[in-house]
N, C-alpha and C positions, 0 to 999 in steps of 0.2 A: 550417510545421510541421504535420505531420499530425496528426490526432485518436489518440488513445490512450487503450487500454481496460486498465482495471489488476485483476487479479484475486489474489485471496491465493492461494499454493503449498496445497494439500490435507495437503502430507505434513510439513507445521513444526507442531510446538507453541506455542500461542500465553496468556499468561498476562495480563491488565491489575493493573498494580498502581502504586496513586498516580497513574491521569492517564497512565504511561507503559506501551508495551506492551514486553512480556519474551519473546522467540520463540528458539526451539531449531530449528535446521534439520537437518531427517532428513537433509540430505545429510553433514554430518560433526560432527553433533551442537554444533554451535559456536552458542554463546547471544549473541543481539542484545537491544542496551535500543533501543526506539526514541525518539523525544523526542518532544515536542506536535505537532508537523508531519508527521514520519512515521508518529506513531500515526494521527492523522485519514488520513493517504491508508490505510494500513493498514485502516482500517474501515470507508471507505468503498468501498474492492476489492471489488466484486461483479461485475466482468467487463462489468456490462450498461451501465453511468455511465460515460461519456466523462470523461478526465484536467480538459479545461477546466471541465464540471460541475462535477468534486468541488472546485475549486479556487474558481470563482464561489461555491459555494453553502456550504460547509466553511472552506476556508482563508481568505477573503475575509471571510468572515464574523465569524470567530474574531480576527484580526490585522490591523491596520491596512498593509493594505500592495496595492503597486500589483497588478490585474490579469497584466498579462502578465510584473513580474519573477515573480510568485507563482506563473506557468505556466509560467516556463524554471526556475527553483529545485524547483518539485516533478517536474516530468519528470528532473533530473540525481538527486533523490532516489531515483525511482521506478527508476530506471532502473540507481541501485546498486542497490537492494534487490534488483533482479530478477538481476545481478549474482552474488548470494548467494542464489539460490534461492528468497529469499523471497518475492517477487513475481512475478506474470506476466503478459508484458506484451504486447499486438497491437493492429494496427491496425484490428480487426475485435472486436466484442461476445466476449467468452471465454464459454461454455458450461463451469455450473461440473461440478466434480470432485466425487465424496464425497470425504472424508476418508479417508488410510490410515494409521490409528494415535490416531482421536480427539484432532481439536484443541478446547480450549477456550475459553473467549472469557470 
C-alpha cells in the first residue's frame, strides 16, 4: 500500500457540531454528518501529513484499535469521502487551495 496524502476539498462547507463534522459539498450541495473517525481524518487533511501519520498519531491514539486494521478502515473512508468530493486524495504532498465560498471550521 502506497502512502497517501489527504487534503480537505476548498470548495465544501464545513460546520463542527457536537464532536461531529456537518459538510455541504459545492458539488451538489448534498450535506454529509461525518462520525468520530471521519471527523479526525477530516481535520487532520492538510495535504502535507501522510494517511499512516494521521492514523498512528490521531486514530491510534483516540481508539483502541490495531495499527494496520485502523490504516486499511481509514484509507476505504478516505477514499469515499473523496468519492463525494470531499476529500482529496494523492500519492504526493497536496499543495493547499484557498477556499472558494468560505469554508468554516
Amino acid at each position: 500500500m502506497s502512502n497517501l496524502y489527504l487534503a480537505r476539498n476548498p470548495r465544501v462547507a464545513a460546520r463542527s457540531l457536537d464532536g461531529e463534522m456537518m459538510i455541504m459539498s459545492g458539488r451538489d450541495s448534498t450535506l454529509f454528518t461525518l462520525n468520530k473517525t471521519a471527523t479526525i481524518l477530516w481535520q487532520a487533511a492538510d495535504g502535507a501529513t501522510p494517511l499512516d501519520q494521521i492514523v498512528e498519531q490521531k486514530i491510534c491514539a483516540e481508539f483502541e484499535v490495531e495499527p494496520g486494521e485502523a490504516l486499511k478502515d481509514a484509507e476505504a473512508v478516505a477514499r469515499d469521502l473523496a468519492g463525494h468530493g470531499i476529500l482529496q486524495i494523492s500519492e504526493e504532498p497536496i499543495e493547499k487551495q484557498k477556499p472558494a465560498g468560505g469554508e468554516t471550521r
